[in-house]
N, C-alpha and C positions, 0 to 999 in steps of 0.2 A: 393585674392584667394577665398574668400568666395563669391563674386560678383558669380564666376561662378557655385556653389551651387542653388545660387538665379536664374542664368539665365535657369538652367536645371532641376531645382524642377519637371518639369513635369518627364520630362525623368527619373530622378533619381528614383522617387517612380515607374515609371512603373517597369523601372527593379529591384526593390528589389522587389516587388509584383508579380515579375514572378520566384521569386528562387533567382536573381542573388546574390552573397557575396558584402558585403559593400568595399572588397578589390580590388574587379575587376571594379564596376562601377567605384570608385576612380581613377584607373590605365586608363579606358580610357577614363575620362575626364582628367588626368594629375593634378591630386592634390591630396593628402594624406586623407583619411579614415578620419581619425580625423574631419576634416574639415566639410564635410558633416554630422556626428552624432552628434558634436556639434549645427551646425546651426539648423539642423532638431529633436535638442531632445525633446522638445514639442512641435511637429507638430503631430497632433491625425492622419492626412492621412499618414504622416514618419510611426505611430508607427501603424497604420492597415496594412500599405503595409510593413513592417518586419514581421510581424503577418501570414499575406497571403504566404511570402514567405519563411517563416518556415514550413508551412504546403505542400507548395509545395514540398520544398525540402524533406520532409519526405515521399509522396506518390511518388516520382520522385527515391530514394532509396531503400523505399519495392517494385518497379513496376521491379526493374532491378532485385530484390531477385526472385523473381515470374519467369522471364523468364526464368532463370537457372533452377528451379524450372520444370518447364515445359519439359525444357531439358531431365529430368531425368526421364520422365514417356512415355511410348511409345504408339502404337496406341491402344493398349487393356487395357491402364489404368496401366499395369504392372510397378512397380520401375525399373529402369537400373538405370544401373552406372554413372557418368559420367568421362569423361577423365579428366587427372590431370591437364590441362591446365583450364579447364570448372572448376574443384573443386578448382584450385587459385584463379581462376576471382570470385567465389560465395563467399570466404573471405576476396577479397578484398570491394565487395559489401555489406557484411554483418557489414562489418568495416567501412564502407562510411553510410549507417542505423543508426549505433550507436552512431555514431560523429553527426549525424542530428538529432536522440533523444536526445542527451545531448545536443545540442544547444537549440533544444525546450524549455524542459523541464528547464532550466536554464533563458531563455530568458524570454517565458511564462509561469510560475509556473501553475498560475491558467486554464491554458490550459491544457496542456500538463505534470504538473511536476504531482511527485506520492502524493498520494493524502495518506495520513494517516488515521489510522485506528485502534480507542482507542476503546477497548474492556472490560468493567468493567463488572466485574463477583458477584455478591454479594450474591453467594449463602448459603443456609441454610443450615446445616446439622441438619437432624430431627433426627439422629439416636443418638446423645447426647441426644435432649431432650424428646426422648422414653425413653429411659437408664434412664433417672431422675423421668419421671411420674412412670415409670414400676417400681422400685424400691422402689420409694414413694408407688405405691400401694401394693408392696408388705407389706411393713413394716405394713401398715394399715392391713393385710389380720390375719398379725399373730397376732397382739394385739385383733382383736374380735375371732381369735382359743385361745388366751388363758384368757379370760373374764370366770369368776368361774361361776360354775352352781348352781341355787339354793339349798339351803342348807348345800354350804360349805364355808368355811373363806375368805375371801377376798384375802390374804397374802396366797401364799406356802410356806409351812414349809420346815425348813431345820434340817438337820440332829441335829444341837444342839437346834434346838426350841423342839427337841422331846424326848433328853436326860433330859435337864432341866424339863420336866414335869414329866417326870418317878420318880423324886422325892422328 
């Protein structure tokens, strides 16, 4: 079975290279899927022409999105409606889109698949350390408002330091 892999290697990569599913070229050379992805899983032209035809099929998808699209705008640009039969067939195409991004995206990651996006934030808040200078200066502001002026005592007196001398 595998013989006939080898003898249609041309053919088989045209058609995966042109869109076709690995299910269908299998079906008509008459041998199971398996067979070919096996014999071809490290063939770099196997795995460009899956490549190619993952791209295909996803511009083959949004192109049928588009015409329906088009449907729905008339000769002045204006949005209509379209009929309910037109607005089945644009879910079902929207849904044939989806299933060939998630083949992409699955298949080729580094293609096609979403791409992460780590955002570290390390910001400062300056309004603590205003809060700690500004406070710091304050404390400083009142210790030289209350530095004695010459010719009085160092120490303020309190109420018993003035009893006790009175006698």
């Amino acid at each position: 079975m595998t013989a006939i892999a080898l003898q249609h290697r041309d053919q088989i990569l045209e058609k995966i290279a042109e869109g076709a599913l690995l299910q269908s070229v299998a079906d008509e050379l008459g041998i199971v899927p398996s067979q070919i992805s096996r014999h071809f899983a490290k063939d770099p032209h196997y795995l460009q022409a899956r490549e190619i035809g993952a791209g295909l099929r996803l511009e083959r998808s949004y192109s049928r999105i588009e015409e329906l699209a088009d449907l729905g705008v008339n000769e002045e640009g204006e949005i209509v409606g379209l009929t309910q039969e037109q607005g089945n067939l644009a879910r079902v195409r929207e849904s044939a889109l989806r299933a060939a991004q998630w083949f992409a995206e699955r298949e080729f990651p580094d293609r096609w698949g979403g791409k992460p996006t780590v955002v570290i934030n390390q910001g400062i808040s300056v309004d603590g350390i205003l809060d700690e200078l500004t406070a710091g200066l304050v404390d400083r502001m009142r210790v030289v408002n209350e530095v004695p002026k010459a010719g009085t005592t160092s120490c303020p007196t309190t109420s018993m330091d003035a009893e006790s001398s009175d006698e």
